[in-house]
VOSEDREN-885261 format. One record per residue (C-alpha): chain; residue number from 0; residue in one letter; y, z, x. Coordinates in steps of 0.02 Angstrom, whole numbers, m for minus. Example, Ala and Ser with C-alpha at 12.3 -4.5 7.8 and 13.67 -1.06 7.14 Angstrom:
2
  c    k  r      py      pz      px
  A    0  A    m225     390     615
  A    1  S     m53     357     684
//
This chain:
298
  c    k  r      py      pz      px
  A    0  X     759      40    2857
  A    1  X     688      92    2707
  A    2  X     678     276    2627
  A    3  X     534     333    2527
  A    4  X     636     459    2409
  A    5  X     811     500    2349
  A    6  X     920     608    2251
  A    7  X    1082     648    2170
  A    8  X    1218     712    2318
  A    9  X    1377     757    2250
  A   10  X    1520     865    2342
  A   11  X    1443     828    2507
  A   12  X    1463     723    2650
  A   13  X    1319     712    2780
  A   14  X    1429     618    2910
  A   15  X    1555     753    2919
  A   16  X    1399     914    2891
  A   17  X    1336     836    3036
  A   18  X    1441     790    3154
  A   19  X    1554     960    3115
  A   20  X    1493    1048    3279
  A   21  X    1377    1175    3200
  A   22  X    1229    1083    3240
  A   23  X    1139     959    3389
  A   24  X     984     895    3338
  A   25  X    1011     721    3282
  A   26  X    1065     549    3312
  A   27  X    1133     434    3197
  A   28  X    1108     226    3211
  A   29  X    1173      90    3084
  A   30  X    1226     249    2943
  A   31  X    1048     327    2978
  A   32  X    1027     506    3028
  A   33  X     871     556    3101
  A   34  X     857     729    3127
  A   35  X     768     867    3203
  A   36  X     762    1050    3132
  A   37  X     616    1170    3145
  A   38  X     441    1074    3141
  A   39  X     528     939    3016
  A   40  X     585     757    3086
  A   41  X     660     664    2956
  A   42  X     795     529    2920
  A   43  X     918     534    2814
  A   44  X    1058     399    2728
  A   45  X    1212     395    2615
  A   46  X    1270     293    2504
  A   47  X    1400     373    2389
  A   48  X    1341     508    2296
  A   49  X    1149     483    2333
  A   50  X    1045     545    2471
  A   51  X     891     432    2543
  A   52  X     773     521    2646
  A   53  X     612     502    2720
  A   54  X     474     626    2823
  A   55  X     539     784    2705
  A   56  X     506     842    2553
  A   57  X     642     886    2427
  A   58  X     656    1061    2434
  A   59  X     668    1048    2628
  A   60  X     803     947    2611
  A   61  X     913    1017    2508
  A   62  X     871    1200    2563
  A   63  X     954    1104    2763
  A   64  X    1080    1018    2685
  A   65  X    1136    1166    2568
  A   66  X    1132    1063    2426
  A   67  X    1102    1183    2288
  A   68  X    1261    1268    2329
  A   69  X    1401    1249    2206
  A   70  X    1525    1160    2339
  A   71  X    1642    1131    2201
  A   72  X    1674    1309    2153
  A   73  X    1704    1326    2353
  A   74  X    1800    1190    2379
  A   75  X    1912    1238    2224
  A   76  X    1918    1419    2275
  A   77  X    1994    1366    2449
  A   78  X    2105    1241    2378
  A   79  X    2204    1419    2335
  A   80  X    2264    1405    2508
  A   81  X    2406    1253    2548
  A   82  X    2381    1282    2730
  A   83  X    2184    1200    2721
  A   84  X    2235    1066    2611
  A   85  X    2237     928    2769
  A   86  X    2067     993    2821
  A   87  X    1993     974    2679
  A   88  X    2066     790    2620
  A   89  X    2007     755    2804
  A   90  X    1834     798    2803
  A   91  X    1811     801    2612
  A   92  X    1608     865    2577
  A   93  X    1584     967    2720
  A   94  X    1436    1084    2712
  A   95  X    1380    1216    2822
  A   96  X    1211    1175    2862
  A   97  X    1053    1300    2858
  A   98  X     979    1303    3046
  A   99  X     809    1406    3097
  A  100  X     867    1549    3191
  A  101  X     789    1551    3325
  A  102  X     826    1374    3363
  A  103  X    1026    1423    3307
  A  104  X    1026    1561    3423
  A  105  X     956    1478    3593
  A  106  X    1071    1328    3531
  A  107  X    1224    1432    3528
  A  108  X    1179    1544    3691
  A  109  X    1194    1365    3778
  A  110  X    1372    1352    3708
  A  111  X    1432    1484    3804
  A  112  X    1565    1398    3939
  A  113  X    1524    1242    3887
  A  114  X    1570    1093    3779
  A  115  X    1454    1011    3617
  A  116  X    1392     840    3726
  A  117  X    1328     988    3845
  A  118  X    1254    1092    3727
  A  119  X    1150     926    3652
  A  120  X    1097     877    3812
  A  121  X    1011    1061    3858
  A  122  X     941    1099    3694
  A  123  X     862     911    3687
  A  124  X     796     953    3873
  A  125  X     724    1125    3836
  A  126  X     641    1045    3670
  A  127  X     587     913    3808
  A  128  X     521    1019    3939
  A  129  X     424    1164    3815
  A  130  X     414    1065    3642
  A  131  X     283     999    3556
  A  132  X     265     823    3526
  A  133  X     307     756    3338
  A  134  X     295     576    3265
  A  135  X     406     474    3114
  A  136  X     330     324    3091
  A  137  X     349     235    3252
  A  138  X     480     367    3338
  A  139  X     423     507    3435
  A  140  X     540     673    3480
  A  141  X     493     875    3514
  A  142  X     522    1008    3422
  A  143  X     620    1146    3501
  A  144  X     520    1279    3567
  A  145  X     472    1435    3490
  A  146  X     526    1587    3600
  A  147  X     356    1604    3686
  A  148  X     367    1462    3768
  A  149  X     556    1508    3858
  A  150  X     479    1629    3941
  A  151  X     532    1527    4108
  A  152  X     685    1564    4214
  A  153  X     662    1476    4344
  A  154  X     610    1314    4242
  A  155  X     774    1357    4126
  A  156  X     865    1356    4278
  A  157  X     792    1164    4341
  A  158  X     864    1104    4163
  A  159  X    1032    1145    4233
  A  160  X    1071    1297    4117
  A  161  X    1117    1411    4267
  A  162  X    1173    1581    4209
  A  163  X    1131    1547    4028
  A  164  X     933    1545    4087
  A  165  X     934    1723    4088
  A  166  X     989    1757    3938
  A  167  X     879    1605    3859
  A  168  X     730    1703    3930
  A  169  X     789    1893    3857
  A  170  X     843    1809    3690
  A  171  X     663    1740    3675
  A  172  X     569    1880    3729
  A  173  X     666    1985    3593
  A  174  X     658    1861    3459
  A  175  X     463    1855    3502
  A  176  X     485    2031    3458
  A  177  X     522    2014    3270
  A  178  X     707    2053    3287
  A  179  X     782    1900    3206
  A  180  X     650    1926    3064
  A  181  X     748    2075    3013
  A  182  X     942    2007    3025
  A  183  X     929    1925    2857
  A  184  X     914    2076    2763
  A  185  X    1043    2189    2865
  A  186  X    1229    2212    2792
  A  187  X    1339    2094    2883
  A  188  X    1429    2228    3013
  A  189  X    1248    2294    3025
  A  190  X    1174    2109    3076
  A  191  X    1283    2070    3212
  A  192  X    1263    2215    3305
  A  193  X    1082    2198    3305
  A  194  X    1123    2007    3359
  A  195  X    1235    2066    3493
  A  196  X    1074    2188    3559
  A  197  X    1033    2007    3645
  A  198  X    1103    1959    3811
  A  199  X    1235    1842    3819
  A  200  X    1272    1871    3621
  A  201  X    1428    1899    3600
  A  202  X    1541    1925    3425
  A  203  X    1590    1727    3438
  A  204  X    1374    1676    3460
  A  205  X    1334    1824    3335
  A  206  X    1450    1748    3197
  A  207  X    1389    1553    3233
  A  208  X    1214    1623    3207
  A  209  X    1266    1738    3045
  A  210  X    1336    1578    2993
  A  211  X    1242    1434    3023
  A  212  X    1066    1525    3009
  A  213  X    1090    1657    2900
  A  214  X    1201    1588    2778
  A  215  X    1335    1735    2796
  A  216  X    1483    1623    2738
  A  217  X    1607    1776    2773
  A  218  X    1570    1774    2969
  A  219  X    1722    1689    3059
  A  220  X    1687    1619    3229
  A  221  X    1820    1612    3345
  A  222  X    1809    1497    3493
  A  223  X    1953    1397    3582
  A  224  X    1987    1264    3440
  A  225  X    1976    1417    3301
  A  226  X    2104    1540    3411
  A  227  X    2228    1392    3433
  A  228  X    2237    1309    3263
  A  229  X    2239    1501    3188
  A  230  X    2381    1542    3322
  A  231  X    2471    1387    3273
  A  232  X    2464    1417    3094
  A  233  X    2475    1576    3061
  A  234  X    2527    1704    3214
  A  235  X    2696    1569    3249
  A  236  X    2636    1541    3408
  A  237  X    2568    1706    3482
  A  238  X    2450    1755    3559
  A  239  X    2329    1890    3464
  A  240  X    2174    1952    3498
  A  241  X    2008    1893    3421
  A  242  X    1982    2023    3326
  A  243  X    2162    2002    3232
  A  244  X    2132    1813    3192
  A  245  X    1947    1887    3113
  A  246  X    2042    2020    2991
  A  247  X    2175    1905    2952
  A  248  X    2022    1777    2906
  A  249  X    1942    1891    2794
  A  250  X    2074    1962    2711
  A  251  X    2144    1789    2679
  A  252  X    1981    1708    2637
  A  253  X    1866    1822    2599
  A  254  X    1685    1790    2555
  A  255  X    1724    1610    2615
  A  256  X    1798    1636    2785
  A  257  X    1648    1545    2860
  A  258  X    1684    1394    2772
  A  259  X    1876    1384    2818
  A  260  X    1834    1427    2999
  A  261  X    1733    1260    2992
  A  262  X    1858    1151    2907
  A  263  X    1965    1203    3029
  A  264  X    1871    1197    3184
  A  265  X    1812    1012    3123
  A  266  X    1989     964    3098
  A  267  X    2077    1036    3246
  A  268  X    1951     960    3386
  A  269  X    1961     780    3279
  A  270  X    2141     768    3191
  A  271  X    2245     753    3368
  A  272  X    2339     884    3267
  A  273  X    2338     995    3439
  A  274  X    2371     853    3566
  A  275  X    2520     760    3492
  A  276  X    2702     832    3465
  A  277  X    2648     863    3260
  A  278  X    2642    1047    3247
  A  279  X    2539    1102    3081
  A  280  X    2662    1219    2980
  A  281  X    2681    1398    3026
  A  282  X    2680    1550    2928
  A  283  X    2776    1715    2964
  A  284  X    2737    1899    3000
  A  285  X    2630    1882    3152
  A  286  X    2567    2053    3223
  A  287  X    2630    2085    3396
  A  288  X    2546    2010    3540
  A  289  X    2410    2119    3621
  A  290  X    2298    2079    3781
  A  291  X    2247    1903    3788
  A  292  X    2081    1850    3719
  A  293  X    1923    1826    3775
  A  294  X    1868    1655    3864
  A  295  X    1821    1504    3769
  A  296  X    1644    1477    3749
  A  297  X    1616    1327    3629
//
């Protein structure tokens, strides 16, 4: 398969951006990616340090890919921290992607109770059922819908996404509205409570949109696989509330929470580190255990 351009990729890995969890839209075949954000279809390849690509244009790509982001300084800056040092040697180059909102926040609604093969197959059928058709070459996909067009229950509903088609349908009519125009220029606490204004938003969807849409690298979600590896590592074992793990992330990483939470979360669901008798070192001076969290929903 040949690529019409290329360019200089260092720091980053587009296997492990990719296939991280923090995004659905693509499929990968023989090293290939072909992938599917906004109105763009386009393919991209590695090979070492250089990016091939093909049906984009350069600023597209790197703007998705995050590639004029000083990784490096990052990477170094988390390095400070022993504990991440197997994440990151695992799943060296990891970048947190730059999604369309919109498309981020229907994405992540569908994650609620659910699990990422799941979550691929309903936003694939919604872009299916209310997409518009796009071409590469010979392939043919859709693009996901633009809230105007989720303005379906019932249909939702047919596509299997049972209580979540109710909140697909409110999120849409509100994002119609102009809301997510104005998150990106709202101070983080600020942002996600106007995300959480949507049905079915809640502070683990708000901070997956802050983060892979709006580039907020401080926002920490916590899902299962976050709230056990945290637990595990750093509480000794107990149980905590959400909201403790999300301090203790912020005061321990800081600007670059965001970016741990997704070494982490990468690491923990592929590493077997949680499903064999190896327990990842522990640190002290857990807070006391409070009322359990709430339910998993990535």
């Amino acid at each position: 398969m040949t690529m019409s351009s290329a360019l200089h990729a260092p720091n980053f890995s587009l296997k492990n951006s990719l296939e991280s969890g923090q995004f659905f839209r693509f499929t990968e075949k023989d090293g290939a990616y072909t992938i599917l954000r906004g109105r763009r279809f386009f393919r991209v390849r590695q090979a070492g340090e250089m990016l091939e690509y093909d049906g984009a244009d350069l600023w597209f790509v790197k703007e998705f890919l995050a590639l004029d982001q000083d990784y490096a300084a990052i990477e170094k800056s988390l390095r400070r921290d022993r504990k991440l040092w197997e994440a990151l040697d695992a799943y060296p180059g990891l970048r947190i992607l730059r999604q369309d909102p919109w498309e981020c926040t229907a994405a992540f609604i569908t994650s609620i109770a659910s699990n990422i093969p799941r979550i691929t197959g309903n936003v694939n059928d919604m872009a299916v059922r209310y997409g518009n058709l796009i071409r590469l070459g010979e392939e043919s996909a859709h693009t996901f819908p633009r809230p105007e067009r989720l303005d379906d229950e019932e249909g939702l509903r047919q596509l299997r996404l049972g209580f979540r088609a109710s909140y697909l349908v409110q999120a849409a009519r509100l994002a119609y509205s102009g809301l997510l125009e104005d998150i990106g220029h709202l101070p983080y606490d600020d942002a996600k409570d106007a995300l959480m204004v949507i049905p079915g938003v809640a502070e683990k969807v708000a901070d997956c949109v802050l983060l892979f849409a709006y580039g907020r690298l401080n926002a920490f979600p916590v899902d299962t696989w976050i709230r056990k590896v945290m637990i595990r590592m750093f509480f000794k074992g107990r149980k905590v509330p959400d909201r403790a793990i999300r301090a203790f992330a912020s005061e321990r990483w800081g600007e670059l929470a965001g970016v741990a939470q997704q070494y982490l979360y990468h690491w923990s669901r592929r590493s077997g580190a949680f499903t064999s008798a190896r327990r990842p070192a522990e640190e002290p001076a857990a807070p006391a255990p409070e009322r359990s969290p709430e339910p998993a929903r990535r």
